[in-house]
C-alpha positions, 0 to 999 in steps of 0.5 A: 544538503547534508543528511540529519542525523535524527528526525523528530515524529512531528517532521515525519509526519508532516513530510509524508502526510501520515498521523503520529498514531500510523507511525506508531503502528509501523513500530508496533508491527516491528517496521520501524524501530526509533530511539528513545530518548525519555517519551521522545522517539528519535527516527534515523535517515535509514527510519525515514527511507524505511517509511518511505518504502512502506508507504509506496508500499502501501498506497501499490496495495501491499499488505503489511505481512507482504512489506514486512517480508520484504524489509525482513530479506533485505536484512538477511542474506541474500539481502538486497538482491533478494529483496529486489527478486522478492519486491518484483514477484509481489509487484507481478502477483499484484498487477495479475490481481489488478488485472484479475479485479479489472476483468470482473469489473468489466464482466459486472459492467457489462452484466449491468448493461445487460440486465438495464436493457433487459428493463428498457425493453420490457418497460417498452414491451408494456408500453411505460415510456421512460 
């Protein structure tokens, strides 16, 4: 399959499942830079990639500050082997914070659990049946 040369923003977001106005924001935040041609913004195959990236990004919970970092190192040296270094320390931070959440959740959990047999037990002790 030969790669197109331009891809318009209708086939972008419907590609990727994103609204028109997300990828405009990509743009705004300098993520993303289409041609112009008139009012019609043209996105390379190296655009497209770029979305792609971004998104994964965003749905493994990178901010945009975090992707912009990273798209900003591959451009300059050390480039791409920076990036990777630089995408497999946020990919570490990341999964301590989710694994950091997923203690507190279970710490929560289990105060729940605590605090809901504290109440069945006092229900008991003045003789409510539940």
């Amino acid at each position: 399959m030969a790669v197109k040369k331009f891809y318009s923003i209708t086939e972008l977001t419907r590609e990727f499942g994103v609204s028109t106005r997300t990828l405009r924001f990509y743009e705004d935040e300098g993520l993303l830079h289409p041609e112009r041609r008139g009012r019609t913004r043209l996105y390379r195959a190296a655009d497209r990639r770029l979305l792609q990236e971004i998104l994964r990004g965003r749905r493994i919970g990178f901010t945009i500050a975090e992707i912009r970092e990273i798209v900003h190192v591959y451009k300059e040296p050390p480039g791409e082997i920076g990036q990777l270094k630089l995408m497999m320390k946020k990919i570490d931070e990341k999964r301590e914070d989710l694994r950091q959440k997923r203690r507190d959740i279970d710490e929560t959990l289990s105060e729940l659990d605590q605090a809901e047999e504290a109440c069945l037990t006092r229900l008991v002790e003045i003789g409510v049946g539940t």
